[in-house]
N, C-alpha and C positions, 0 to 999 in steps of 0.2 A: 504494500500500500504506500503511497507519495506523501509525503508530509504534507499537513495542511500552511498553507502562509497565507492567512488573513490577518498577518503584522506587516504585509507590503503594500505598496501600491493602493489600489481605488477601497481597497474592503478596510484599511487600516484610516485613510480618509473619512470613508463611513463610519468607523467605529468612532473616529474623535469627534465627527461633527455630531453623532448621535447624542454620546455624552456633553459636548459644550452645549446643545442646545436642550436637550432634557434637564439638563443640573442648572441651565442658568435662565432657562422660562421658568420653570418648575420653582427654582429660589425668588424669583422677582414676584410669581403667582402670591406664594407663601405671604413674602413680605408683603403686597396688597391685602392678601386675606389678614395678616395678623392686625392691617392699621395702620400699616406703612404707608408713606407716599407711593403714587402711582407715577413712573419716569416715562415719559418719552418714547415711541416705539422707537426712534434709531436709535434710544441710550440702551434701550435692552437689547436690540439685536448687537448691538457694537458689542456689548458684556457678554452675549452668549458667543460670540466667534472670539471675545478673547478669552472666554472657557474653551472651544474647543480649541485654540490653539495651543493652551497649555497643556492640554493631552497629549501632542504629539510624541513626547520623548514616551511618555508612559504605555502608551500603543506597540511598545517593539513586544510584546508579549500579550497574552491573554489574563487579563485582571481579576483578580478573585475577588471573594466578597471583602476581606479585610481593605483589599488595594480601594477599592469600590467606598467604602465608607469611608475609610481618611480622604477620597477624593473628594467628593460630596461634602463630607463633614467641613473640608478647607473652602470648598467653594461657597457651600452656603454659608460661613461667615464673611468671604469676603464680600458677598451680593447684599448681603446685609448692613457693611461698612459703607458700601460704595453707595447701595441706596440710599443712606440716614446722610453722607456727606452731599449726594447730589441734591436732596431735599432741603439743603442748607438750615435743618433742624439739631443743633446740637443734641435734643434730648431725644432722638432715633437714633444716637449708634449705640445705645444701651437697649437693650429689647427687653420689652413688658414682657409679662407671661406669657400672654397670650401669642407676642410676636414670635418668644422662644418656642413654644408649643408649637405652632406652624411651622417655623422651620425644622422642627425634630420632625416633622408627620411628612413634610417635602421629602427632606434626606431620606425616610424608610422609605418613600414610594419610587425615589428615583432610582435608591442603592438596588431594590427587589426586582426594578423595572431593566437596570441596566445588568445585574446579574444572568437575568434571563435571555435579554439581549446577547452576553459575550457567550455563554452556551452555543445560544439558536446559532450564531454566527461560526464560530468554529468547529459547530458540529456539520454544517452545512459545508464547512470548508472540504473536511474529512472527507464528508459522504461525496461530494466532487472530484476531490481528488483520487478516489478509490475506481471511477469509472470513467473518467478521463484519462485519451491518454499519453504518455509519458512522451518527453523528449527523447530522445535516441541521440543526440549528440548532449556536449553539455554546454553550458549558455558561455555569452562570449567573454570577457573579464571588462569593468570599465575601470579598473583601477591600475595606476602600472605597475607592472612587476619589480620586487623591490629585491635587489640584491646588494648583499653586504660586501661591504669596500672594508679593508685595514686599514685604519686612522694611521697619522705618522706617528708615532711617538714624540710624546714630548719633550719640547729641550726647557732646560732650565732657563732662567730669566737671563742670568751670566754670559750662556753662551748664544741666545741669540744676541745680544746687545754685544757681543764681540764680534760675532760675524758681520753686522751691520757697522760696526765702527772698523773695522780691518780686516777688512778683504784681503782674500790669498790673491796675491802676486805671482805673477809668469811671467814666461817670455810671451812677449807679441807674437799673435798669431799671423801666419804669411799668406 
C-alpha cells in the first residue's frame, strides 16, 4: 500500500484553510454570542486567513486531538484579545463568564469538528492511495544535490598574518 500525503500540496492547503476558518469564525461566532463586539466582515475574514496561515508549519503531519486543543485553545484566546482591542473596549479583553463559557463551548465544537475532519481526510488519503496507481519511476529531485567538500584546515592567526606580511620570494619567472 503507498503512503498517504495529505501533509502536501492542495489536501495540506485544505487542511489549514479548514482549521483557520473553522477556529477563527467559530471564535468570532462565540465572542458575539458571549456579548462581544461584532467586527467587520473583512476584520474576520482577514483573522480567519491569518488563522489558517499559522497552521501551515503544523500541517506537515496529521494533528491529534491534544495538537487540536492547544491549537484552538491559542486561537480562541487570541480572537478574543484581538476582538476586545479592535472594539477599543478596554473592559473586553477580560471575559465575563458568560464570554468565557462560549469560548470553552467554541473550542469543544471546533476541536471534535476538526478531529473528525483530520480522520475523514487521511483516511481518505489511505483509501486513495491503496487503488491508485503507483509511479514506476521515482519523482525528479528539486533540491541540488549536496556533496561534501574538505574545509582547508585552519591556520593560526600568526601564520596567516605572516604570509600576508612576507611573501616567499623567487627568482623571476621567464
Amino acid at each position: 500500500m503507498a503512503t498517504a500525503a495529505p501533509t502536501r500540496g492542495a489536501a495540506r492547503v485544505l487542511r489549514c484553510g479548514a482549521v483557520g476558518l473553522c477556529t477563527g469564525l467559530l471564535a468570532v461566532l462565540a465572542h458575539a454570542t458571549g456579548g462581544g463586539h461584532v467586527p467587520s466582515l473583512p476584520h474576520v475574514l482577514v483573522f480567519a486567513l491569518a488563522m489558517a496561515w499559522t497552521c501551515v508549519p503544523l500541517a506537515d503531519r496529521q494533528l491529534g486531538f491534544v495538537d487540536l486543543l492547544g491549537l484552538v485553545g491559542v486561537v480562541q484566546v487570541a480572537a478574543h484579545v484581538f476582538l476586545g482591542v479592535l472594539s477599543r473596549h478596554p473592559r473586553e479583553v477580560l471575559p465575563s463568564p458568560s464570554m468565557l463559557l462560549t469560548h470553552l463551548v467554541a473550542t469543544a465544537i471546533v476541536v471534535a469538528a476538526l478531529a473528525g475532519f483530520e480522520q475523514a481526510v487521511f483516511r481518505l488519503a489511505a483509501a486513495l492511495a491503496a487503488v491508485l496507481p503507483r509511479p514506476l519511476c521515482p519523482r525528479p529531485a528539486f533540491a541540488p544535490l549536496r556533496i561534501p567538500i574538505a574545509a582547508h584546515p585552519p591556520q593560526p592567526l600568526s601564520e596567516v598574518l605572516r604570509r600576508r606580511t612576507l611573501p616567499r620570494r623567487g627568482p623571476p619567472n621567464s
